[in-house]
C-alpha positions in Angstrom: 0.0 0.0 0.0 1.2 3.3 -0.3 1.3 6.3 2.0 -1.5 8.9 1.6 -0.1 11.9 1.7 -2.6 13.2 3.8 -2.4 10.7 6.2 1.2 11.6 6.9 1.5 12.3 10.5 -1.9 11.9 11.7 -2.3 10.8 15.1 -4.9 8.0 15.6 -5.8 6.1 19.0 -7.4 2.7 18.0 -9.3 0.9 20.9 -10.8 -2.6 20.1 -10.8 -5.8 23.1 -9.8 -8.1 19.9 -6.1 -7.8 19.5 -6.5 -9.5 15.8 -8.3 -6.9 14.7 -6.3 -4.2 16.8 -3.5 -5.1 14.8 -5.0 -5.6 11.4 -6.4 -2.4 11.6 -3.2 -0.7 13.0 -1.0 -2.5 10.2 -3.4 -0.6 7.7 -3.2 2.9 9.0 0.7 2.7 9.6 1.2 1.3 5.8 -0.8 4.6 4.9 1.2 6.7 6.6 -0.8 7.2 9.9 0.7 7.1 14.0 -1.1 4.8 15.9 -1.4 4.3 19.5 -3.4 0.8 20.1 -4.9 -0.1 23.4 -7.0 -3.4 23.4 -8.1 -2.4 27.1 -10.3 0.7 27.1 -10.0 1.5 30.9 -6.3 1.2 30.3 -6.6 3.7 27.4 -9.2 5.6 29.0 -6.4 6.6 32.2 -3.6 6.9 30.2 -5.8 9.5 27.5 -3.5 12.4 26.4 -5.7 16.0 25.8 -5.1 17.3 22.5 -2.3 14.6 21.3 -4.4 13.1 18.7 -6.0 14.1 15.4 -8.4 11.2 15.8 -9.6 8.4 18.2 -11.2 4.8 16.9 -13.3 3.3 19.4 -14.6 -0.2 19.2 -18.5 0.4 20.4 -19.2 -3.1 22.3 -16.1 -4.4 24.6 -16.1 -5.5 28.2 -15.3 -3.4 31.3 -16.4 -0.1 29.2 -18.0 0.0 26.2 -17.0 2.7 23.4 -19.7 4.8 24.5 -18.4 5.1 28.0 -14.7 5.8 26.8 -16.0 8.4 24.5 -17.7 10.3 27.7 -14.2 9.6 29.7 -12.1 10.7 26.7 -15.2 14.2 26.7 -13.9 15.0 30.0 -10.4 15.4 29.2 -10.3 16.3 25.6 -13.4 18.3 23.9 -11.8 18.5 20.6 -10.6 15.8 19.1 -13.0 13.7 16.8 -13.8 10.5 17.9 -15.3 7.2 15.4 -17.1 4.5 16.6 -15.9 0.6 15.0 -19.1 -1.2 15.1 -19.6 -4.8 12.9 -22.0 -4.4 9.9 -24.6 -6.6 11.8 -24.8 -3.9 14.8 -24.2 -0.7 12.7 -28.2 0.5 12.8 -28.7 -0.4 16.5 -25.3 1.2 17.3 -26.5 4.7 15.9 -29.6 4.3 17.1 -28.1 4.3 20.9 -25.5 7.2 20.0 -28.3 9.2 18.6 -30.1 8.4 22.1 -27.1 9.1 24.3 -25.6 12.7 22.3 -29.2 13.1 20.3 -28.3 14.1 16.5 -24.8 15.4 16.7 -23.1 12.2 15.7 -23.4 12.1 12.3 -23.4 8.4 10.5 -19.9 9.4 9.2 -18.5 8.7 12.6 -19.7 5.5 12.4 -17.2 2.2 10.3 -18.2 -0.8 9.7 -16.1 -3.5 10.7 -15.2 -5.1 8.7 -13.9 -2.0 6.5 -11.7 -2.5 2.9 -8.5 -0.8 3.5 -9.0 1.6 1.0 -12.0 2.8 2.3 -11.1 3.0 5.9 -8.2 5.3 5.4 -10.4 7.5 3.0 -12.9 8.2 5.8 -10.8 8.5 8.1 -8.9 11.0 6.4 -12.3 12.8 5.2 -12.8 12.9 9.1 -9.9 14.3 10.5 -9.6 16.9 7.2 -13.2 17.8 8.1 -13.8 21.4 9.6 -17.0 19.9 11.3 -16.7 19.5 15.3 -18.0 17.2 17.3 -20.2 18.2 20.4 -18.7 17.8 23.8 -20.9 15.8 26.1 
């Protein structure tokens, strides 16, 4: 794969319980140029959270001990800039919006919403459109 130039440099902390998946994803984003911090524990991630270091955070939705919706609040407290996505699998992607839009109402747009699994290609694409975008995310 090659490096996206706009990817170059961009900051990204990935949090997903399955450590396959943690590192497939990771392996992607570093091939296209990305930095990647990778926590497969979200309280670990959650206490060890740096304000303002990243351009973007990728949270798996459902994992045990906190689910993604919970880190995102955590994360909120500390940091009410930095864009967060939500990794949800296809079969959950509906019912996964459907409780973001309950929690933070309509602010969440779908686009901070990825399918896993996502085609490479696409992934970095969107996640690039994301972290380009001048759109802001609420705070909570």
């Amino acid at each position: 794969m090659s490096s996206d130039k706009s990817s170059k440099g961009k900051k990204i902390l990935l949090v997903d319980n399955e450590p396959d998946i943690t590192y497939a994803i990771e392996s992607v984003l570093e091939d296209n140029g990305f930095e990647v911090d990778s926590f497969n524990d979200p309280v670990l991630a959650s206490s060890t959270y740096k304000q303002n270091h990243y351009d973007l955070v990728l949270l798996d939705i459902k994992m045990p001990k906190m689910d993604g919706f919970e880190l995102y609040e955590s994360i909120r407290e500390k940091d009410k800039i930095t864009k967060i996505c939500f990794l949800t699998a296809s079969e959950m992607f509906y019912e996964s919006l459907r409780k973001a839009r309950n929690l933070f109402g309509d602010t969440l747009g779908e686009e901070y919403f990825i399918q896993k699994p996502a085609k490479s290609d696409q992934l970095v694409r969107q996640l690039n459109d994301i972290i380009n975008s001048p759109q802001k995310q609420p705070s909570t």
